[in-house]
N, C-alpha and C positions, 0 to 999 in steps of 0.2 A: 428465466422461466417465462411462459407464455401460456397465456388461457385467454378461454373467450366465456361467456355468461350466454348460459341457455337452460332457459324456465327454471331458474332460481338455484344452478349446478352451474360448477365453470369447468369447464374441459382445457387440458393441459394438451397445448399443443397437438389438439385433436385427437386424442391415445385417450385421454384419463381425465375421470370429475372430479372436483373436488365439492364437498358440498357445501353450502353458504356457509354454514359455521367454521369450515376447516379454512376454507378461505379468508374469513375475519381474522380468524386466529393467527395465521400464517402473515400477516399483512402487518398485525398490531406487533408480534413479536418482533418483525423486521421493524418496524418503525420506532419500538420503543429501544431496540439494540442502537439503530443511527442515531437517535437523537441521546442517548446515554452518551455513547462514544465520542461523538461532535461535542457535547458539550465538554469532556476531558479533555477534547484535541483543543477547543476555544480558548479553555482556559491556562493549556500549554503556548497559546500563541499568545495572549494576554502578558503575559509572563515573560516573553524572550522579548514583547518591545518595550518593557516597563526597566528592564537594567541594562542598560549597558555592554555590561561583561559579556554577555551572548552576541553580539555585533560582533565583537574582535574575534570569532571565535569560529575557523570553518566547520570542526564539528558541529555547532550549533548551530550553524546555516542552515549545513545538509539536512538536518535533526528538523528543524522547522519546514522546511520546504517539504521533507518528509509526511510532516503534519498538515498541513496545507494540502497536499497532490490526496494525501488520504480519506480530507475532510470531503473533496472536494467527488472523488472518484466516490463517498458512500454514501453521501448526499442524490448522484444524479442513479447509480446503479439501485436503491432504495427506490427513487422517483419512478427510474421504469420497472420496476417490480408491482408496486402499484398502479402503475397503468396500464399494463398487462391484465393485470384482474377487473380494473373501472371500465377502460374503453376498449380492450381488446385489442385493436388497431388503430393506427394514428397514421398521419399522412408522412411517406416518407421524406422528404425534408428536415423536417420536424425530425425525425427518427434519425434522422442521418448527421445531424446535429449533436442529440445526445448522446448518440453510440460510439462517435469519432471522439469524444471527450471524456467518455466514463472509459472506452479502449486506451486512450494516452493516459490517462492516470491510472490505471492499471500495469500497467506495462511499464510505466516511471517508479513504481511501489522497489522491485528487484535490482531496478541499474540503480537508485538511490540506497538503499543496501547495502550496496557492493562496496559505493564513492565510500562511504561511510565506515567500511572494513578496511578498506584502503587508507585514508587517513588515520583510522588507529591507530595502523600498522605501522604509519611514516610515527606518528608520534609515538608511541612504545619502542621499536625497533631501531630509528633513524630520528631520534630528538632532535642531534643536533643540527640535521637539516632539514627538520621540521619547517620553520619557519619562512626559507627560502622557497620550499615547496608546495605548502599549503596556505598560500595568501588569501586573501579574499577576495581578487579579480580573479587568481583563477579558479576558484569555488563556485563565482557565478557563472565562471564561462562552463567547466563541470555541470550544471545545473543544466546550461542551453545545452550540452549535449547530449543531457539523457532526456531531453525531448526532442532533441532532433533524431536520437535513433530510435525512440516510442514511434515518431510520426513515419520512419522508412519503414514500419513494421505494418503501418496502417493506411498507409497514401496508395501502396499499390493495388490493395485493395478497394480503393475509392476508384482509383484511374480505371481497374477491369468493370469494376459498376459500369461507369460512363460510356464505358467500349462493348457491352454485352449485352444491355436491358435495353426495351424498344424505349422509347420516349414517353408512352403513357404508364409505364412503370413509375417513374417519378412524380404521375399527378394521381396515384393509385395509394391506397392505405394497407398499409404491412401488418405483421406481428414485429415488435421490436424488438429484435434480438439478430445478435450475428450471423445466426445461420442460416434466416429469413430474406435478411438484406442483402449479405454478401456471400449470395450462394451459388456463385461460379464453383467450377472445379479446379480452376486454377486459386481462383482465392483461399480455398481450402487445402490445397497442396502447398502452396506459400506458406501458408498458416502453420503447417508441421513444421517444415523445415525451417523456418525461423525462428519457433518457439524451441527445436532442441537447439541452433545454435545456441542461441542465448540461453537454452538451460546450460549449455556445457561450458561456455565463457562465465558465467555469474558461479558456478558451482566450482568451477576452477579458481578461480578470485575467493571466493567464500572460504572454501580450504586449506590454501594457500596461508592467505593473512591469519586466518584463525587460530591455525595452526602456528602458526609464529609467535601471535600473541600468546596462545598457548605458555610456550615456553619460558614465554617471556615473563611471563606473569608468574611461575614456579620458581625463576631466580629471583624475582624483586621481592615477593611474599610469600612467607611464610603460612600463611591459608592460603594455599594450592587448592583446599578442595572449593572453599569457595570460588574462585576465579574459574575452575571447571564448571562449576555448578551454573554458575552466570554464562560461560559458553554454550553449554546446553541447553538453554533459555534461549540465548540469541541463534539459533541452531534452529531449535522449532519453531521459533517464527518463522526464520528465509525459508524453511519446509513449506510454510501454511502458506509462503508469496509465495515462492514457484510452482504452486500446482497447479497457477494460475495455466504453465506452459503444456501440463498434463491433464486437464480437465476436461477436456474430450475426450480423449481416451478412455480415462477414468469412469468417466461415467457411461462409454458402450461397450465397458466390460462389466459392470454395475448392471444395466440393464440389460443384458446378454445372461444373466444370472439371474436376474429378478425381471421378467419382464411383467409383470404384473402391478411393478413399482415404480412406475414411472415418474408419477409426481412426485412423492417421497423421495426418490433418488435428487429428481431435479432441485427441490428444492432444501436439502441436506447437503449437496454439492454448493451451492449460492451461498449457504449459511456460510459453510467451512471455509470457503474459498473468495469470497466477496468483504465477508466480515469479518470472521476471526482474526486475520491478519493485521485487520486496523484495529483489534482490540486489545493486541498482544502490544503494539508497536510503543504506545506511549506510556507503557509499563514498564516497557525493555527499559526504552532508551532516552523517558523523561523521568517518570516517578523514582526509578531506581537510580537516576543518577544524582549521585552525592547533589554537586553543586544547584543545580535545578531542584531537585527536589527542596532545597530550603528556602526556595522563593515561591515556590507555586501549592505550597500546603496552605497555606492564607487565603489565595485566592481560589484553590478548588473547595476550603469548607466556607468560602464567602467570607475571611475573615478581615476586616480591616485596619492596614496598619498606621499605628499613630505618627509613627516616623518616614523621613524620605529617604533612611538610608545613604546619603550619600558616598560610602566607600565602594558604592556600586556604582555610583555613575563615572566617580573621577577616578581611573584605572590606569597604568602609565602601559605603555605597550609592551615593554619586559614582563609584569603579570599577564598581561594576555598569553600571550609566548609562552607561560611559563603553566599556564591554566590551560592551556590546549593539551599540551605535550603531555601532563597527568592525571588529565580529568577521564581518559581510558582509561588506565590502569586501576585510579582510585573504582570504577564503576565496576571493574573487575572483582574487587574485590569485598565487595555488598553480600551481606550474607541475603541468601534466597529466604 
């Protein structure tokens, strides 16, 4: 979203005011959603370097890194939402900085997802070679890949900046947002057709595995509807991350219907789609998970323990192996 401040009203992207109070309002409620969320993601990071057991553990990598790329992506997307509203304009450098970093962690949100459906999958479906295939070099090298395909998604669009704007465009101050900066026509036609690729690869994978584990979860237990129930849950979050791919669209068929609602639309789109996903995420797939969840209840009510636990730190590598491979299934089966 984008406004500028004129005689005590901000105008959204030149179309629409908001007036000072709706503005404060809209500002505090994003700020106090980032800092609620970050402080849950904190205290899930807290939590996976404090035992052990999460190290040996690819789910828990991805699951962290998860948290991290989230923290990270609603921390700076939060940042220029209020600066949007403070300065209006910032010099683009500056802007081409945050935008290149709040766009990779966005974009990391859906292929981290998927790695993470995928590893379920080896471990419910394929236990036994689980462990051959899910190590932990290659979990990190997984990790370098879903930023090296975030950054093909984003560089070419850097490179047509470079190759289409005179030279004093870059010493000139922008509105910070994508469509301001990177407002070729080709960058914009890229932008489609990357975004349904990858909607149709990530939704293909999402499917796929889900649907296996599915299955797989109705011969191992006997509460099938829970294990549905928890699908369904992990189901509408990957919804709430891929509209990242449909969020243009979405919103000039939105405003093609409402044009009188421009701000509203915009920043009802930003809610749903910048935030809710990182609110759903650590619910999915920290608090509800069995084993996590009995380490990080202490430290999210601040509680401190007397003990150092140590059957957490000293774990022989057959529990780990044996902790990957069921700690899906068991999360499966969590009543809602």
């Amino acid at each position: 979203m984008n406004v500028s401040s004129v005689n005590g009203t901000f105008t959204v992207a030149g179309t629409q005011r908001d007036t000072f109070t709706t503005a404060v309002t809209k500002n505090l409620i994003v700020t106090a959603l980032c800092i609620s969320i970050n402080y849950i993601n904190g205290t899930l990071i807290h939590t996976f370097r404090k035992h052990q057991i999460f190290y040996s553990s690819p789910r828990y990598i991805l699951f962290i890194h998860l948290v991290i790329n989230d923290m990270m992506q609603l921390a700076l997307s939060t940042l220029l939402h209020i600066i949007s509203y403070a300065l209006y304009k910032i010099s683009v450098p500056f802007c081409l900085i945050l935008l290149i970093i709040t766009i990779l962690t966005t974009l990391n949100t859906p292929l981290n997802l998927a790695g993470m459906a995928v590893e379920c999958y080896i471990a419910i479906c394929v236990p036994l070679r689980h462990g051959q295939i899910c190590t932990i070099m290659k979990t990190y090298i997984l990790i370098g890949l879903i930023w090296a395909a975030s950054a093909c998604s984003i560089l070419p669009d850097l490179f047509i900046l470079l190759a289409t704007e005179p030279l004093q465009f870059f010493h000139s101050k922008v509105l910070c947002a994508r469509d301001f900066v990177f407002r070729s026509n080709y960058s914009q036609k890229k932008r489609e057709v990357s975004h349904i690729v990858c909607l149709a690869l990530v939704w293909l994978t999402l499917f796929y595995t889900y649907f296996r584990i599915l299955f797989a979860a109705k011969e191992a237990t006997a509460d099938f509807k829970k294990a549905r129930n928890t699908i369904l849950l992990h189901g509408f979050q990957l919804l709430l991350c891929m509209l990242i791919y449909v969020r243009p669209m979405f919103e000039q068929g939105l405003l093609y219907l409402l044009p009188k609602q421009h701000s509203t639309i915009r920043f009802t789109a930003y809610v749903i789609v910048q935030i809710m996903p990182r609110f759903v995420s650590p619910i999915v797939y920290g608090l509800r998970d069995q084993t996590f969840r009995r380490h990080v209840t202490r430290y999210l009510l601040c509680k401190v323990s007397t003990s150092n636990h140590p059957e957490n730190v000293t774990s022989t590598k057959h529990d780990a192996h044996y902790e990957t491979a069921v700690t899906c299934i068991l999360s499966l089966s969590v009543s809602i």
